[in-house]
N, CA, C and O atoms as a GROMACS GRO file, in nm:
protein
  348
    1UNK      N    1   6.656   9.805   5.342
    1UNK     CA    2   6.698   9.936   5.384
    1UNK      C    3   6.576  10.028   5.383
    1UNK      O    4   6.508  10.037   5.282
    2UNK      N    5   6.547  10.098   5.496
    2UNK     CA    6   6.413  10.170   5.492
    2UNK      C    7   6.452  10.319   5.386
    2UNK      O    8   6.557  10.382   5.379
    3UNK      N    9   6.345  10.335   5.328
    3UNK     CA   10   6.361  10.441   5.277
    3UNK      C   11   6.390  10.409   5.108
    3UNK      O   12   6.338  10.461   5.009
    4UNK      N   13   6.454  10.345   5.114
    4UNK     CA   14   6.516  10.271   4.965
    4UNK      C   15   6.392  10.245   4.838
    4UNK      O   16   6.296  10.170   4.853
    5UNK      N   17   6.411  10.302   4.747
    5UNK     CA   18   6.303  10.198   4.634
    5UNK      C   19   6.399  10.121   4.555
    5UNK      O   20   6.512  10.155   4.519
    6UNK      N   21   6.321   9.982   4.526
    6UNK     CA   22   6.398   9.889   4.474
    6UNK      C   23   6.305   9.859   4.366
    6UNK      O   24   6.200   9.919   4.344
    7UNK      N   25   6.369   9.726   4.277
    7UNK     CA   26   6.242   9.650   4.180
    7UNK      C   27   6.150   9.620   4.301
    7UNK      O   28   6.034   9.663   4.299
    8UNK      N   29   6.197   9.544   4.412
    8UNK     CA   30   6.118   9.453   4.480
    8UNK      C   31   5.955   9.532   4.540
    8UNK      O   32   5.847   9.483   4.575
    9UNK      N   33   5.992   9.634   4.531
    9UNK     CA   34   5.895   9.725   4.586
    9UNK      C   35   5.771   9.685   4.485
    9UNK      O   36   5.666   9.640   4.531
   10UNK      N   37   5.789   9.702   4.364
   10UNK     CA   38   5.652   9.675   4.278
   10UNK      C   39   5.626   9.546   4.296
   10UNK      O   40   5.508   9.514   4.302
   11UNK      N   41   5.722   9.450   4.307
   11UNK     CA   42   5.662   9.284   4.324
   11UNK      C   43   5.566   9.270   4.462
   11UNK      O   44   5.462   9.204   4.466
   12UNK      N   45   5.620   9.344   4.568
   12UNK     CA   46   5.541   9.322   4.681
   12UNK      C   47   5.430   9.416   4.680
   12UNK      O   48   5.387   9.430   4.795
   13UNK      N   49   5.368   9.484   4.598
   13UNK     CA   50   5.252   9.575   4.618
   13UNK      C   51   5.164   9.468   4.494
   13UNK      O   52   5.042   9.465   4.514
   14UNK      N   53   5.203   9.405   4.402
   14UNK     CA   54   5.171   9.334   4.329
   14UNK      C   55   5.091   9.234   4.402
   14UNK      O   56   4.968   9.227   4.404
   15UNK      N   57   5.170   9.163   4.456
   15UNK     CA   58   5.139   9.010   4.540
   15UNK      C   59   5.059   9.069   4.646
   15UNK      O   60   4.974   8.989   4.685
   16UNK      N   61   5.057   9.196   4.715
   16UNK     CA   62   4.943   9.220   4.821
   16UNK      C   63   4.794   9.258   4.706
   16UNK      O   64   4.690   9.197   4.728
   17UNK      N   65   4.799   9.337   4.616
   17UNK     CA   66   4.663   9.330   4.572
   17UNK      C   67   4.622   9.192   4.495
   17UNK      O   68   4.508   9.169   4.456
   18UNK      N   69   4.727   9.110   4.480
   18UNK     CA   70   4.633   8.970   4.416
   18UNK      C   71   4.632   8.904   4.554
   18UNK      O   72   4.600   8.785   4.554
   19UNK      N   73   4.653   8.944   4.637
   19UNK     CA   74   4.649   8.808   4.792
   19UNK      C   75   4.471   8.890   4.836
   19UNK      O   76   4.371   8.837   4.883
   20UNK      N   77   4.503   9.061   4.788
   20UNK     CA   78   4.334   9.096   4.859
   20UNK      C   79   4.258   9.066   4.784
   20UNK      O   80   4.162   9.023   4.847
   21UNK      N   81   4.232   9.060   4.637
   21UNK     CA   82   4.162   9.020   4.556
   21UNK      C   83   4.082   8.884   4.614
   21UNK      O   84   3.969   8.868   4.661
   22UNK      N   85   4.194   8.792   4.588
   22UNK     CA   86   4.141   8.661   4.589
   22UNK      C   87   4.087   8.640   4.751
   22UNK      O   88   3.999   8.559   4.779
   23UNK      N   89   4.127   8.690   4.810
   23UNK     CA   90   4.116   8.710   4.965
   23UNK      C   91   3.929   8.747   4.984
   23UNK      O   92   3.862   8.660   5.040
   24UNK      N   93   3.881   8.836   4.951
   24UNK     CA   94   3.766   8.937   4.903
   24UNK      C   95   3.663   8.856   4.820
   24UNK      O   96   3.541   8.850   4.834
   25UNK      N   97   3.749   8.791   4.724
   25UNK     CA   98   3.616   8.675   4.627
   25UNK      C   99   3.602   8.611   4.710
   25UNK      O  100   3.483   8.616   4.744
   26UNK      N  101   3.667   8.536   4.781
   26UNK     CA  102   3.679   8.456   4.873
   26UNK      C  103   3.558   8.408   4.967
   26UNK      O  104   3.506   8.296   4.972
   27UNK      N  105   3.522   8.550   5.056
   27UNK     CA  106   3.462   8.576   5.139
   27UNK      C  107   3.356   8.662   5.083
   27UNK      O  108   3.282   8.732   5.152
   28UNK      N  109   3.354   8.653   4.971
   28UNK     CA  110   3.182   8.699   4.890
   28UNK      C  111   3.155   8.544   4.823
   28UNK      O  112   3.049   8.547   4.762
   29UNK      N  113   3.188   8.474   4.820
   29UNK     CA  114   3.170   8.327   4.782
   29UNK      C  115   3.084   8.252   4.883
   29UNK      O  116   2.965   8.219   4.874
   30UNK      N  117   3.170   8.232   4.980
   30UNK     CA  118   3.136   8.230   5.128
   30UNK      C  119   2.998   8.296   5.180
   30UNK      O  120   2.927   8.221   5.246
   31UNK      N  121   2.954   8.425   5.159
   31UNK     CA  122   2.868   8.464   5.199
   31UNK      C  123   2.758   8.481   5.086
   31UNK      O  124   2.660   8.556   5.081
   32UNK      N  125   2.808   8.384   4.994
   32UNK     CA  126   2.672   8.365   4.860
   32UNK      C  127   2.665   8.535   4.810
   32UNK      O  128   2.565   8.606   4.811
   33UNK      N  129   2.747   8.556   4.786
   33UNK     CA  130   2.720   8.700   4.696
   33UNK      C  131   2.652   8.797   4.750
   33UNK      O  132   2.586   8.885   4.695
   34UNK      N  133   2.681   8.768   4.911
   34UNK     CA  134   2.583   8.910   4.999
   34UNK      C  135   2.669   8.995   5.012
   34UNK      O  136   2.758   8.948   5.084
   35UNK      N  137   2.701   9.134   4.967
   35UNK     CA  138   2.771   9.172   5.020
   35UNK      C  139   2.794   9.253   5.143
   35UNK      O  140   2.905   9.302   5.161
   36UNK      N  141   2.677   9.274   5.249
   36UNK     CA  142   2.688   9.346   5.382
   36UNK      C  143   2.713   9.192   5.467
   36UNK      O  144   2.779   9.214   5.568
   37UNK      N  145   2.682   9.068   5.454
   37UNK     CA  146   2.731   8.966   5.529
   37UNK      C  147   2.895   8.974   5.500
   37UNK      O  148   2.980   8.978   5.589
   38UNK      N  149   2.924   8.976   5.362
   38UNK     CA  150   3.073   8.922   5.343
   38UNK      C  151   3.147   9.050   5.429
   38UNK      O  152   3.230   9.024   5.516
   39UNK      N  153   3.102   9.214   5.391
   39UNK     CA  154   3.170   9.292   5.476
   39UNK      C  155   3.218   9.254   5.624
   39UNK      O  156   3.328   9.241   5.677
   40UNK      N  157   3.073   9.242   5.668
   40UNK     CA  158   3.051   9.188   5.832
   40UNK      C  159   3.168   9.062   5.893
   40UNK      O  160   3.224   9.060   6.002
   41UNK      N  161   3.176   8.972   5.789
   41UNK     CA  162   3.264   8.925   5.820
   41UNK      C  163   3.407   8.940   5.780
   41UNK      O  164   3.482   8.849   5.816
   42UNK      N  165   3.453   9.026   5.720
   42UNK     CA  166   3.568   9.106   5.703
   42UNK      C  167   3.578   9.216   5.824
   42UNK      O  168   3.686   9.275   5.818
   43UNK      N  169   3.505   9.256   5.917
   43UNK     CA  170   3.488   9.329   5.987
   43UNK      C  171   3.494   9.484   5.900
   43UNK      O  172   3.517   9.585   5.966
   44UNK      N  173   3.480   9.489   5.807
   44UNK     CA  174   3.501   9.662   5.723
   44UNK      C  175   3.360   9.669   5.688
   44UNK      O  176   3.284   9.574   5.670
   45UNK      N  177   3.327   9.836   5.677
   45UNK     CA  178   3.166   9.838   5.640
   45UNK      C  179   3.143   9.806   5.510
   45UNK      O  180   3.234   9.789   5.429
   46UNK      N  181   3.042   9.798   5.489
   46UNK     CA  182   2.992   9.756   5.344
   46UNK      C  183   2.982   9.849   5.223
   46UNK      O  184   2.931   9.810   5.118
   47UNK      N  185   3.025   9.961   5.237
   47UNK     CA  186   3.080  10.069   5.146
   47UNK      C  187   3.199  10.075   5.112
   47UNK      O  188   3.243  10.143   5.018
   48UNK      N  189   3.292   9.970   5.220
   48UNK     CA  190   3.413   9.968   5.210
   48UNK      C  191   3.485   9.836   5.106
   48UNK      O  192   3.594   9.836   5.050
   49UNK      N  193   3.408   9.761   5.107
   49UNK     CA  194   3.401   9.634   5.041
   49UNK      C  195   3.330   9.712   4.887
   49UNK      O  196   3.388   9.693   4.780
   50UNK      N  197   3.254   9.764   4.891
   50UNK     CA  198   3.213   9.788   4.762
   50UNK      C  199   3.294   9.866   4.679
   50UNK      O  200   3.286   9.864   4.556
   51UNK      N  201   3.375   9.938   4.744
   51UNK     CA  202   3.482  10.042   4.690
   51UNK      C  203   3.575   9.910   4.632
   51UNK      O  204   3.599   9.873   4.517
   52UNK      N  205   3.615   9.857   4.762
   52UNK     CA  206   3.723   9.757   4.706
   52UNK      C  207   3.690   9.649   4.548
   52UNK      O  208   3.767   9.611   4.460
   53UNK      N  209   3.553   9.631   4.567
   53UNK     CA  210   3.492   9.544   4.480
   53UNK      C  211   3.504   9.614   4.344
   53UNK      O  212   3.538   9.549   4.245
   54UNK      N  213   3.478   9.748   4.337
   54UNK     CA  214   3.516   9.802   4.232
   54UNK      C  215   3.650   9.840   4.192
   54UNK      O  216   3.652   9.883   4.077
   55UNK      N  217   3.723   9.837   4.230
   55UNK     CA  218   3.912   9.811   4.248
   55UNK      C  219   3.960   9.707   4.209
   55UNK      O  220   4.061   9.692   4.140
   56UNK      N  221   3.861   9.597   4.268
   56UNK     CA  222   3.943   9.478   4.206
   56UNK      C  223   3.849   9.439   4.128
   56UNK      O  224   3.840   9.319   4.157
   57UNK      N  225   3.772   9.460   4.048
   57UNK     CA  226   3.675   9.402   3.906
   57UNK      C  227   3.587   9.322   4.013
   57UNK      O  228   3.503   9.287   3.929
   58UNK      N  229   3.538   9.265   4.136
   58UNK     CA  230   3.465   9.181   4.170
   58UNK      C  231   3.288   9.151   4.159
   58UNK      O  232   3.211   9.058   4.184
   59UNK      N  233   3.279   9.314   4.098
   59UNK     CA  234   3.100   9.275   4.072
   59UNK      C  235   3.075   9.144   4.014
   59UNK      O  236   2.989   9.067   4.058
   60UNK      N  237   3.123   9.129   3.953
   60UNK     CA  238   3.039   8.999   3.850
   60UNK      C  239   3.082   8.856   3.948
   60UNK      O  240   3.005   8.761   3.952
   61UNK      N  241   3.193   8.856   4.013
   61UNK     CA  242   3.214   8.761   4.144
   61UNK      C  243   3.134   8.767   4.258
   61UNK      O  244   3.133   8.660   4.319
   62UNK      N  245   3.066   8.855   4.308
   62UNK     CA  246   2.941   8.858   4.387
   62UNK      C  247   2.827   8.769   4.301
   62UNK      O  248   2.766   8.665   4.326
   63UNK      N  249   2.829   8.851   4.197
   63UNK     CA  250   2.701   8.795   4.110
   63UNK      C  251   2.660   8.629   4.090
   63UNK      O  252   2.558   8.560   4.092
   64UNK      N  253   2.840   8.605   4.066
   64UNK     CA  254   2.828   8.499   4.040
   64UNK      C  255   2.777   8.368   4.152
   64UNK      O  256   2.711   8.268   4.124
   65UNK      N  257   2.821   8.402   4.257
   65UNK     CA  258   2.847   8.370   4.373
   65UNK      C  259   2.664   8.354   4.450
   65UNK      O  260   2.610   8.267   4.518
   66UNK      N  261   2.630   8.454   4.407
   66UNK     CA  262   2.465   8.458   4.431
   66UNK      C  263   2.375   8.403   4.369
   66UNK      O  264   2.259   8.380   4.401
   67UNK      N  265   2.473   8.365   4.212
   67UNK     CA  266   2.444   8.238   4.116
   67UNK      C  267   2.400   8.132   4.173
   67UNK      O  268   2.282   8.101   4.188
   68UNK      N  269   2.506   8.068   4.211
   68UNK     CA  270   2.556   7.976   4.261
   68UNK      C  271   2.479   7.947   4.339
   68UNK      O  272   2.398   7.867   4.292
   69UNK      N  273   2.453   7.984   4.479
   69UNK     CA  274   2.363   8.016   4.610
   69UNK      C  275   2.246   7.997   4.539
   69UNK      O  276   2.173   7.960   4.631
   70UNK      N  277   2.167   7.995   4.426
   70UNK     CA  278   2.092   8.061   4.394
   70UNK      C  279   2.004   8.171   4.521
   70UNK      O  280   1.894   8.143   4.569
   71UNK      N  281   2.062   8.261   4.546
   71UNK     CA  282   1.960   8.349   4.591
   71UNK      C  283   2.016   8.497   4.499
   71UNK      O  284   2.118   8.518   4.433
   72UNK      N  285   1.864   8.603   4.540
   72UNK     CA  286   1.839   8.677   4.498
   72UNK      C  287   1.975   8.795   4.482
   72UNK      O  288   2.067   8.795   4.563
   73UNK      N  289   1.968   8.885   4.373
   73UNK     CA  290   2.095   9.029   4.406
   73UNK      C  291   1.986   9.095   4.416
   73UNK      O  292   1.870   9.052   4.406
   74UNK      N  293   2.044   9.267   4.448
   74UNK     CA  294   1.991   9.392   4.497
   74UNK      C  295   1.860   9.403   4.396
   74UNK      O  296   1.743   9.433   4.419
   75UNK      N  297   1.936   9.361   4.260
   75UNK     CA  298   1.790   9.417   4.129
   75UNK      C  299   1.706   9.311   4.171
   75UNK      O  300   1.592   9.357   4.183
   76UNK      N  301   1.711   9.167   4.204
   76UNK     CA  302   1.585   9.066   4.179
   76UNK      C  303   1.481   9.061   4.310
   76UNK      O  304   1.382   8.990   4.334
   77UNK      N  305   1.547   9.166   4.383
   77UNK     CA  306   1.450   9.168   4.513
   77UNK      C  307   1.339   9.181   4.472
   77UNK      O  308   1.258   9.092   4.498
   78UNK      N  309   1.293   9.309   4.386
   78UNK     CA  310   1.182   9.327   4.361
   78UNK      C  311   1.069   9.420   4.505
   78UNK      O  312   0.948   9.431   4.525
   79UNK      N  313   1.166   9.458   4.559
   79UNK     CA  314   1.151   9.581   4.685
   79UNK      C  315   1.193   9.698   4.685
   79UNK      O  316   1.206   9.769   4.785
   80UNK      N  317   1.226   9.733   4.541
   80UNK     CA  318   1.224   9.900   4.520
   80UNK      C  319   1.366   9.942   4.601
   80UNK      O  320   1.385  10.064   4.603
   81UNK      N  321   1.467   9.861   4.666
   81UNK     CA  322   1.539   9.881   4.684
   81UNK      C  323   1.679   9.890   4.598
   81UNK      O  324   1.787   9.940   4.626
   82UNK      N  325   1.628   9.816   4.469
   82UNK     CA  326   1.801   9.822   4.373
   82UNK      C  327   1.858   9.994   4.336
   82UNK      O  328   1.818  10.105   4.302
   83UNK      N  329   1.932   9.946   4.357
   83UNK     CA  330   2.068  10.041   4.276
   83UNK      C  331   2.041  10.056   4.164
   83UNK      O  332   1.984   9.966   4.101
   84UNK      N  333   2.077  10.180   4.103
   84UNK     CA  334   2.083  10.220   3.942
   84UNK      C  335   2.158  10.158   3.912
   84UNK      O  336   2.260  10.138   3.978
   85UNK      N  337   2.115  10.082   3.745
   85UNK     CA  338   2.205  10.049   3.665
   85UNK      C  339   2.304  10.107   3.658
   85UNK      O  340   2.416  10.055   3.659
   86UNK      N  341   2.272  10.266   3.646
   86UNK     CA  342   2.435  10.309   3.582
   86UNK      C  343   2.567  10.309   3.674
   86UNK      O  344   2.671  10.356   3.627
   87UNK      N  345   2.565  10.250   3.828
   87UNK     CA  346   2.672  10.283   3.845
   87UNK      C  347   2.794  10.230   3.861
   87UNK      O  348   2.892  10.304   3.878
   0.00000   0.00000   0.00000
């Protein structure tokens, strides 16, 4: 019934942020912990993914992911390009 709130309402907002979550590691896995490739291929910009990344806990799933890959994150470039620690 449109308009209606039910229980079901929290189960289905539930199951959509664990389907984007895992959806999102997913495709930062995939793209070895890059995250303007993994955006790119999400088609959303890469500010947009980072918002999300911080929504759903995923920093340390990039990280890991770039582990893995072994290639470099933003700090190990070593091109004056990293991000502050603090944010």
């Amino acid at each position: 019934m449109r308009g209606s709130t039910t229980a079901g309402d929290g189960l289905l907002a539930t199951a959509l942020r664990a389907f984007e979550r895992r959806f999102l590691a997913r495709a930062l896995r995939r793209a070895h912990g890059h995250v303007g490739d993994a955006a790119a291929a999400l088609g959303i910009h890469r500010r947009a993914l980072e918002r999300k990344m911080d929504a759903y806990d995923l920093r340390d799933a990039a990280a890991a992911a770039r582990a893995e890959a072994g290639t470099p994150g933003p700090r190990d470039c070593g091109n004056g390009s990293a991000k502050s620690a603090d944010r």
